[in-house]
LOFIKE-760951 format. One line per field, with one value per residue (C-alpha): residue number from 1; residue in one letter; x negated, y negated, z negated. Coordinates in nm, 2 decimals, decimal comma. Layout:
! residues N
num (NUM | ...)
residuo (A | ...)
xx (X | ...)
yy (Y | ...)
zz (Z | ...)
***
This chain:
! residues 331
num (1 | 2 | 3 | 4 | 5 | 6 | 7 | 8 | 9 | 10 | 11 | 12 | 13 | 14 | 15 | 16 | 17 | 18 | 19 | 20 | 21 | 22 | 23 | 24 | 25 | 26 | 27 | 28 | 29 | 30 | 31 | 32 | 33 | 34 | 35 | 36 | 37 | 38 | 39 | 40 | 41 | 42 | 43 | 44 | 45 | 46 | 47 | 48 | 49 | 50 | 51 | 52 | 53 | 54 | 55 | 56 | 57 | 58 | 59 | 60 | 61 | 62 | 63 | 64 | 65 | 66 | 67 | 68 | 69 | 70 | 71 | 72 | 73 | 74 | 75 | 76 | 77 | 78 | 79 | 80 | 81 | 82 | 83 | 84 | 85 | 86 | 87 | 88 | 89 | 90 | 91 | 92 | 93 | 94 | 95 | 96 | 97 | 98 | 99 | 100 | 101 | 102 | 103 | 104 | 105 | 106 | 107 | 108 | 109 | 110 | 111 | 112 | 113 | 114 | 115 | 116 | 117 | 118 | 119 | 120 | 121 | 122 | 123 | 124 | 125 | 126 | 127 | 128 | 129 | 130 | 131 | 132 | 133 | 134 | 135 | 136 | 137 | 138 | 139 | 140 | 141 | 142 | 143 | 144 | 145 | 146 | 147 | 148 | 149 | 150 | 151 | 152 | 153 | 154 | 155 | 156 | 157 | 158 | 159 | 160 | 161 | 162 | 163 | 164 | 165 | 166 | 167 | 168 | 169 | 170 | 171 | 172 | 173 | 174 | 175 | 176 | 177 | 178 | 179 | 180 | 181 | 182 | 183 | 184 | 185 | 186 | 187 | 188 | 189 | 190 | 191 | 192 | 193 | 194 | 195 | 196 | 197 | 198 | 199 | 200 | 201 | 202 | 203 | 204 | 205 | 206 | 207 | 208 | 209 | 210 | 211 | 212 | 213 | 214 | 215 | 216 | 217 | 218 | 219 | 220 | 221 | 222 | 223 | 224 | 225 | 226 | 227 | 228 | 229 | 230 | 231 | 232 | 233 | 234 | 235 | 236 | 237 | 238 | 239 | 240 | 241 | 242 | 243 | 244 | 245 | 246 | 247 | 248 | 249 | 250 | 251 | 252 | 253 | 254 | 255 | 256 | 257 | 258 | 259 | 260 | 261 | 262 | 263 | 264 | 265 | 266 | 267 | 268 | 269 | 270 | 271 | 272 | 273 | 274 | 275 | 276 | 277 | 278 | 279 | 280 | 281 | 282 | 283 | 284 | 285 | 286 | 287 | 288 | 289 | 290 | 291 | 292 | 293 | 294 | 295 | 296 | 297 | 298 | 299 | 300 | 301 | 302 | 303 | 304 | 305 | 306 | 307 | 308 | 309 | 310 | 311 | 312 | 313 | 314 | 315 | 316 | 317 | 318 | 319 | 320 | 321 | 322 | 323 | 324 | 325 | 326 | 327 | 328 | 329 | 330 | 331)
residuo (X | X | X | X | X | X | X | X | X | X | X | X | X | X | X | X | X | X | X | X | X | X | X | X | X | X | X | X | X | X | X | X | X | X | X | X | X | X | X | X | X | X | X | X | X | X | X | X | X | X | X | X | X | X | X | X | X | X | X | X | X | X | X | X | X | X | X | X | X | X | X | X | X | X | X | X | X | X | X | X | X | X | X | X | X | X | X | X | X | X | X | X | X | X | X | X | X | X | X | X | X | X | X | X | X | X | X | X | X | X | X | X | X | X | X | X | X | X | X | X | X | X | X | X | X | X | X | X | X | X | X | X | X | X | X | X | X | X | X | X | X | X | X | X | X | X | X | X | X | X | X | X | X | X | X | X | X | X | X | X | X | X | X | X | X | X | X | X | X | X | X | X | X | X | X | X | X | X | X | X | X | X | X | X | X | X | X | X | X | X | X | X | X | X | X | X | X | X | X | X | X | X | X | X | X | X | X | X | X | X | X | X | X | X | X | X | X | X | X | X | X | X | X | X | X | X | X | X | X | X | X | X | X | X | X | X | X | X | X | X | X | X | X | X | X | X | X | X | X | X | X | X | X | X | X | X | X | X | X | X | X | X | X | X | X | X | X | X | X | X | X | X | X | X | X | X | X | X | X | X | X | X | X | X | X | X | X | X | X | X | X | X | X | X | X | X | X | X | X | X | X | X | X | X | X | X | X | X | X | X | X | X | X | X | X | X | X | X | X | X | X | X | X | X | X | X | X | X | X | X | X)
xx (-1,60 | -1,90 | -1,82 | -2,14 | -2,19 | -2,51 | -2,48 | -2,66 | -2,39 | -2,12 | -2,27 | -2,29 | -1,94 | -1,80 | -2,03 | -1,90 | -1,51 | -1,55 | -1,72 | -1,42 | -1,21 | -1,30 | -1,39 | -1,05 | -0,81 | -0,69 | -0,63 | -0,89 | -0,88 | -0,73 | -0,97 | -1,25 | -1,15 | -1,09 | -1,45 | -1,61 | -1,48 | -1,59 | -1,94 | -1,89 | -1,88 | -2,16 | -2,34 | -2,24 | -2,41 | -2,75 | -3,02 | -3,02 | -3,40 | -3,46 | -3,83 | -3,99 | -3,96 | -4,34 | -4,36 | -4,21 | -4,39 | -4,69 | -4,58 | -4,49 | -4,85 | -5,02 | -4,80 | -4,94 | -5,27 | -5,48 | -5,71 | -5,48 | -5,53 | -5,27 | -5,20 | -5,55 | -5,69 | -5,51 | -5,51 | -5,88 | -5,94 | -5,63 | -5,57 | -5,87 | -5,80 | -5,55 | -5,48 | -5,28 | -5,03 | -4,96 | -4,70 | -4,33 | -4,29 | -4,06 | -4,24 | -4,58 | -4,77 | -4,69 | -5,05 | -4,85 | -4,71 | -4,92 | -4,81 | -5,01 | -5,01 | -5,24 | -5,37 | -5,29 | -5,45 | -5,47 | -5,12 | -5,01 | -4,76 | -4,64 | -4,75 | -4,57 | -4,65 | -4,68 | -5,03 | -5,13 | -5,46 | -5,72 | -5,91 | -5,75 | -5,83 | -5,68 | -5,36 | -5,33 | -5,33 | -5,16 | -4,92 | -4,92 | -4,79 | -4,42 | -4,34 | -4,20 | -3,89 | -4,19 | -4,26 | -3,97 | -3,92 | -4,30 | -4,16 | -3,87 | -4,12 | -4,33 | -4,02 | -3,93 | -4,22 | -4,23 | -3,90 | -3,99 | -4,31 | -4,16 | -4,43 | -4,35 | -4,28 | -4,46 | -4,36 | -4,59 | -4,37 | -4,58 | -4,43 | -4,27 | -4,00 | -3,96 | -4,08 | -3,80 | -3,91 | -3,75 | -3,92 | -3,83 | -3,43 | -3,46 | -3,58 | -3,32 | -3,52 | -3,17 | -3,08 | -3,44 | -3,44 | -3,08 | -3,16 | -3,45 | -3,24 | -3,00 | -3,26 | -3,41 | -3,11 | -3,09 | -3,43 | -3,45 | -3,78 | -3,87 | -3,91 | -4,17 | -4,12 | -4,36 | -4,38 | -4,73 | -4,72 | -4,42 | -4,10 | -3,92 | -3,55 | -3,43 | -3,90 | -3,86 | -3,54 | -3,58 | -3,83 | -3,68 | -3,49 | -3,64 | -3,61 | -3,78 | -3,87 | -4,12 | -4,31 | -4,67 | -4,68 | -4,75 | -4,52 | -4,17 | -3,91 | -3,60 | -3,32 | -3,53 | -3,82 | -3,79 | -3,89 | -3,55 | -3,36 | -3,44 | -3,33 | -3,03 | -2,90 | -3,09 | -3,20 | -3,56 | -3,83 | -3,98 | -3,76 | -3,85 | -4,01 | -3,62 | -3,51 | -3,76 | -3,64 | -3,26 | -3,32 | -3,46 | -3,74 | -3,98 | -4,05 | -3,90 | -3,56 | -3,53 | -3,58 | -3,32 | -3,10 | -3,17 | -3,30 | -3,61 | -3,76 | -4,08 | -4,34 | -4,74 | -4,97 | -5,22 | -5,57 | -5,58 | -5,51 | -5,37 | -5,46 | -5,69 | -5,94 | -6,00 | -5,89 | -6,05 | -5,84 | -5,51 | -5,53 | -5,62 | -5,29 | -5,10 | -5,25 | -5,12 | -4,75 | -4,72 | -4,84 | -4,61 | -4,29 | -4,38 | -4,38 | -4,05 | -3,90 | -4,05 | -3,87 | -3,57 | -3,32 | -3,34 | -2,95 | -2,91 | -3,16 | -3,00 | -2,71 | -2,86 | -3,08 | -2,67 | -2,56 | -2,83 | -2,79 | -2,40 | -2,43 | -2,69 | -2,49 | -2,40 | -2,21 | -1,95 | -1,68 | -1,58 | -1,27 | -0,99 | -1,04 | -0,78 | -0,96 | -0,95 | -0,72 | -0,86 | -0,89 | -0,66 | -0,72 | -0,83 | -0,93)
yy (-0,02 | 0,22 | 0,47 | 0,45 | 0,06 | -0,07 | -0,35 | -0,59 | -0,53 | -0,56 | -0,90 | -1,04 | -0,96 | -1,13 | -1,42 | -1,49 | -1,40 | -1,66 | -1,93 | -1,84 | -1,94 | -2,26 | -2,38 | -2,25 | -2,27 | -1,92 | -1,69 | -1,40 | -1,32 | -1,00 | -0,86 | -1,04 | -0,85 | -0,51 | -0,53 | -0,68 | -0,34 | -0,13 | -0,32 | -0,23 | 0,17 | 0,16 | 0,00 | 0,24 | 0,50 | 0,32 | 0,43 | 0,31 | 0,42 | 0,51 | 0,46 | 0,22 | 0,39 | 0,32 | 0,69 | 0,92 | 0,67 | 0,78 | 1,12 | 1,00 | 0,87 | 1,20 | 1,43 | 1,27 | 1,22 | 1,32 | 1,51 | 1,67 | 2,10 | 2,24 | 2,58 | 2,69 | 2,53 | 2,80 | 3,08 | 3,08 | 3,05 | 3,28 | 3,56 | 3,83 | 3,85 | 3,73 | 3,74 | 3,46 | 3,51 | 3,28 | 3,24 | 3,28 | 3,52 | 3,28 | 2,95 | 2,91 | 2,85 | 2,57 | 2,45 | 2,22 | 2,60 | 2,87 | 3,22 | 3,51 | 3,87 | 3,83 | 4,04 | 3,87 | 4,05 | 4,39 | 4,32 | 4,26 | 3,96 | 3,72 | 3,41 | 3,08 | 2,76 | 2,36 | 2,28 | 1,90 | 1,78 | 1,54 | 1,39 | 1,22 | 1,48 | 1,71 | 1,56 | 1,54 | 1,93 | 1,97 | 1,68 | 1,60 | 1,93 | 1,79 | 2,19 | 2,20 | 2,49 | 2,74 | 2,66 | 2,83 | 3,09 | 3,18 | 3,24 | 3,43 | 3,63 | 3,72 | 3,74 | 4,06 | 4,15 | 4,14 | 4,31 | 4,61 | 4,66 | 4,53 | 4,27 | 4,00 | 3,63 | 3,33 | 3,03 | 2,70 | 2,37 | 2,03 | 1,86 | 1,51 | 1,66 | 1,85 | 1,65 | 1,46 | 1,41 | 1,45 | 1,79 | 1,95 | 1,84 | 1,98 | 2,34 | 2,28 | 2,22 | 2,24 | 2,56 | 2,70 | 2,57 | 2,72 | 3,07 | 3,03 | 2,95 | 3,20 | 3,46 | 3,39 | 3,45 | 3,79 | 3,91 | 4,21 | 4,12 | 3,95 | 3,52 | 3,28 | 2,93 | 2,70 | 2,30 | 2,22 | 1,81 | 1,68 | 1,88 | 1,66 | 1,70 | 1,99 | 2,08 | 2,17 | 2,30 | 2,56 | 2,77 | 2,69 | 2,98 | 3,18 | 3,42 | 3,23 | 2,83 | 2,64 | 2,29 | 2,18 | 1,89 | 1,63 | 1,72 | 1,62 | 1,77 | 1,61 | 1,57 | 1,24 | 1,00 | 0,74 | 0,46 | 0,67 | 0,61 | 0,25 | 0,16 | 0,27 | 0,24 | -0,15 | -0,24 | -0,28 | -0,01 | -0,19 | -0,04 | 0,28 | 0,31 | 0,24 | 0,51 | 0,75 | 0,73 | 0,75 | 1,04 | 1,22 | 1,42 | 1,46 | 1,81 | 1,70 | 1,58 | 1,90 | 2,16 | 1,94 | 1,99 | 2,34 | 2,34 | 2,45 | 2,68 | 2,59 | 2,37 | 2,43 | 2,22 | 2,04 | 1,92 | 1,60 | 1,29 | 1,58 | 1,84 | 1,64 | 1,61 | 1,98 | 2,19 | 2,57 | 2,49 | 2,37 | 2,71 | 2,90 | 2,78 | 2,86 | 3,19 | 3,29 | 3,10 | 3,32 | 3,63 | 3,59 | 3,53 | 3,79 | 4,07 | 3,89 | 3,95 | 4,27 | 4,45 | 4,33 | 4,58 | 4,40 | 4,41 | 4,26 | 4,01 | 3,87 | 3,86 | 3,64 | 3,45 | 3,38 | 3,29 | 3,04 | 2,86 | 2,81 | 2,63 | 2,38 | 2,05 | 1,69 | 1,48 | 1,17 | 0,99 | 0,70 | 0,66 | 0,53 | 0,13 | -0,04 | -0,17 | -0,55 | -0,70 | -0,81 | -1,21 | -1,35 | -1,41 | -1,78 | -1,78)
zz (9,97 | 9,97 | 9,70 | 9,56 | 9,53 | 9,36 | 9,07 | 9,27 | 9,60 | 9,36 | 9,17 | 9,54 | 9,66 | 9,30 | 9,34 | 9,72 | 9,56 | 9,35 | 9,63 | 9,84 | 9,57 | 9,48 | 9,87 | 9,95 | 9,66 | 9,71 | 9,44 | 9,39 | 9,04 | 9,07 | 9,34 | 9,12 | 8,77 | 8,99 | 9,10 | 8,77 | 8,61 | 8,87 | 8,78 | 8,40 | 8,52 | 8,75 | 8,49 | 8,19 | 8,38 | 8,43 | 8,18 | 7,83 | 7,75 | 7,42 | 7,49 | 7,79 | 8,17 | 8,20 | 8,00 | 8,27 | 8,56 | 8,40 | 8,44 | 8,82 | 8,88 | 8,72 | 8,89 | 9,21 | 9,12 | 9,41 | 9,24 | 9,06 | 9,17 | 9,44 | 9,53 | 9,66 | 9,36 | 9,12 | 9,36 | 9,38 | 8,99 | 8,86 | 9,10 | 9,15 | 9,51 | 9,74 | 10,14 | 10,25 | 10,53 | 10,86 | 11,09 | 11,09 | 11,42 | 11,53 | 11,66 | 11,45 | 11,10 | 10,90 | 10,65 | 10,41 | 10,28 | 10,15 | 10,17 | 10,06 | 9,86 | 9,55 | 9,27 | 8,89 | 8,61 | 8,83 | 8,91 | 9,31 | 9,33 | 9,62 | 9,60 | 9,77 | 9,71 | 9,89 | 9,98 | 9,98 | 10,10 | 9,97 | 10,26 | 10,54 | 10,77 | 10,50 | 10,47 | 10,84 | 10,84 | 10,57 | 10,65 | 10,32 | 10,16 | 10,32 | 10,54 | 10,84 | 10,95 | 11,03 | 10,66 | 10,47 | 10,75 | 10,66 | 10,30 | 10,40 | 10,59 | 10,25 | 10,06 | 10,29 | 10,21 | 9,84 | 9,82 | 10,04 | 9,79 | 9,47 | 9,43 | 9,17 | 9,34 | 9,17 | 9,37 | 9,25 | 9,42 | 9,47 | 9,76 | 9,76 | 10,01 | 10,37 | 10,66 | 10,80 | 11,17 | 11,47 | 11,54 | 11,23 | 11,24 | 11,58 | 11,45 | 11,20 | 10,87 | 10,67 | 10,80 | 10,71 | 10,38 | 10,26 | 10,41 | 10,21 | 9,89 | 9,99 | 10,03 | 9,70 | 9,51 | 9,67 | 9,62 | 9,46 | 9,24 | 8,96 | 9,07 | 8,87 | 8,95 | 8,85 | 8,95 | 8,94 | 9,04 | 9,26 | 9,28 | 9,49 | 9,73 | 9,90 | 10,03 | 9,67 | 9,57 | 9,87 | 9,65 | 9,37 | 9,27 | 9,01 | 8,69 | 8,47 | 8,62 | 8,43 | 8,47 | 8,43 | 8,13 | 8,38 | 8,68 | 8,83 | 8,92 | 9,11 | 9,43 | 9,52 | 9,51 | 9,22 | 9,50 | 9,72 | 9,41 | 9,39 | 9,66 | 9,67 | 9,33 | 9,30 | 9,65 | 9,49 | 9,53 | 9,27 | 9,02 | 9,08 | 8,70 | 8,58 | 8,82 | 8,70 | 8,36 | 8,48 | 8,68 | 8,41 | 8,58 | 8,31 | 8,20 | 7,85 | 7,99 | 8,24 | 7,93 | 7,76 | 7,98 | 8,04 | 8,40 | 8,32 | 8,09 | 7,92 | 8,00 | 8,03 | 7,85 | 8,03 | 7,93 | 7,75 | 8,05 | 8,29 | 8,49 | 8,72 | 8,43 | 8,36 | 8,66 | 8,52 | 8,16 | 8,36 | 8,53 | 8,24 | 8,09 | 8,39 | 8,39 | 8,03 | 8,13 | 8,42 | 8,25 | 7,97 | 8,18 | 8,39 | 8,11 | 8,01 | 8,34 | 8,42 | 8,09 | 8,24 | 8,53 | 8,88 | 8,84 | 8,52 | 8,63 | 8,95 | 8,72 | 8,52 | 8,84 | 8,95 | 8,59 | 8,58 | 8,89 | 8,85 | 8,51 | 8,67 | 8,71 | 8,50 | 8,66 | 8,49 | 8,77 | 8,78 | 8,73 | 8,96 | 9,03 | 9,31 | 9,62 | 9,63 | 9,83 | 10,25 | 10,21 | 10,45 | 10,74 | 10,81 | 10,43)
***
């Protein structure tokens, strides 16, 4: 049995138990009760919502709104200047990642961020802000940089995931996307992380690591897609709402549960509506943390950068159910 069964898989498998049964006369009940409590704990860890899922689907739908601002958007009304980077010196330039050195409030910082687009011919460049290998070895690239000059890093994540094409498992996404993590916790400057709409799987998790890790009001942050979740957990990607909620990946649940810490206040109905106030609010977040992180020794701070990232993690087991019995065969 799958160690992960869904409610529905499990259901099924009783319900054709019990047909067996009374088509053949044999006994089943034990394998029946065995997998009827193995239901009851999948179930006990579904979500119990205190208030309706639709709330954090809205904050699904905003997060993705497409004319919610990306990476360029804030670059070109918060930093004074910037100079954005290509390449990776290795096999090319990825566009669904942006990489430049920036000036923020007469300070120079690195900048990384996704990079979504809004027009068809847009999203086809950008391949819709999902990078590629080139991608995360660009950042590694500009996080050398940052740490040879003792720039500040603000990473700003927005991307439903890394691209999971052939081509990119061939230049081994995985691989680029834990030296990037690994490089990350290493670096020797101050890290700002901000998710500014979709923080989604391991596109997002790979820049990640920060200092300091904040949320804009409407955005999400999690290790998959709430349709992903859905079908695994219920076979239905229309329960994705239900996932959303049981993933917690609000900016509400993640403070509550200490993975991030704060969250930026958006104009009323979301960013989309207002994007010069949005920024001005992301501005004064950044600039805040920043003196914050800045007061603090690089040692004492990647001290703390470690401390954080090994008390991330929740988890409940299940706990030990017997396997019901093969049928017999013939039965």
């Amino acid at each position: 049995m799958d160690s992960r069964p869904s409610v529905n898989d499990l259901k099924k498998k009783i319900e054709e138990l019990k047909r067996l049964s009374k088509e053949t006369g044999l006994d089943y009940s034990a394998e029946i009760e065995s997998l009827e409590q193995l239901e009851s704990q999948v179930r006990s860890l579904l979500p119990k919502p205190d208030k309706p899922a639709e709330d954090d689907w809205e904050k699904v739908k905003l997060a993705r709104h497409p004319k919610r601002p990306y990476t360029l958007d804030y670059l070109n009304r918060i930093m004074e200047d910037y100079y954005e980077l290509r390449g990776d010196r290795m096999y090319g330039n990825d566009n669904a990642v942006i990489a430049a050195i920036a000036k923020l409030a007469g300070h120079s910082v690195v900048v990384i961020g996704h990079q979504k687009g809004r027009t068809a011919e847009e999203n086809r460049l950008r391949n819709f802000g999902m990078p590629h290998p080139e991608g995360y070895r660009k950042v590694q690239r500009v996080l050398d940089l940052a740490e040879r000059f003792g720039f500040p890093v603000i990473s700003l994540i927005d991307t439903q995931g890394a691209f999971p094409g052939v081509g990119a498992e061939e230049r081994h996404i995985g691989g680029a996307i834990a030296q990037t993590i690994y490089k990350l916790c290493q670096l020797h400057v101050p890290i700002i992380v901000v998710v500014i709409g979709e923080g989604g799987s391991g596109g997002a998790l790979a820049i990640g690591v920060g200092d300091r890790v904040l949320m804009m009001e409407n955005s999400i942050y999690s290790v998959i897609s709430p349709e992903g979740c859905a079908s695994i957990l219920w076979r239905e990607r229309e329960k994705a709402p239900e996932a959303a909620r049981a993933m917690k990946i609000s900016p509400k649940h993640l403070l509550k549960l200490g993975v991030i810490d704060a969250i930026i206040s958006e104009p009323p109905g979301g960013a989309q509506t207002n994007h010069d106030e949005a920024a001005k609010n992301l501005k004064a977040a950044l600039l805040a943390h920043l003196d914050e992180v800045n007061s603090v020794g690089i040692d004492k701070l990647l001290k703390q950068r470690h401390k954080r990232l090994q008390a991330l993690g929740v988890f409940e087991e299940l706990s030990a159910v017997a396997k019901p019995a093969a049928p017999a065969e013939g039965g």
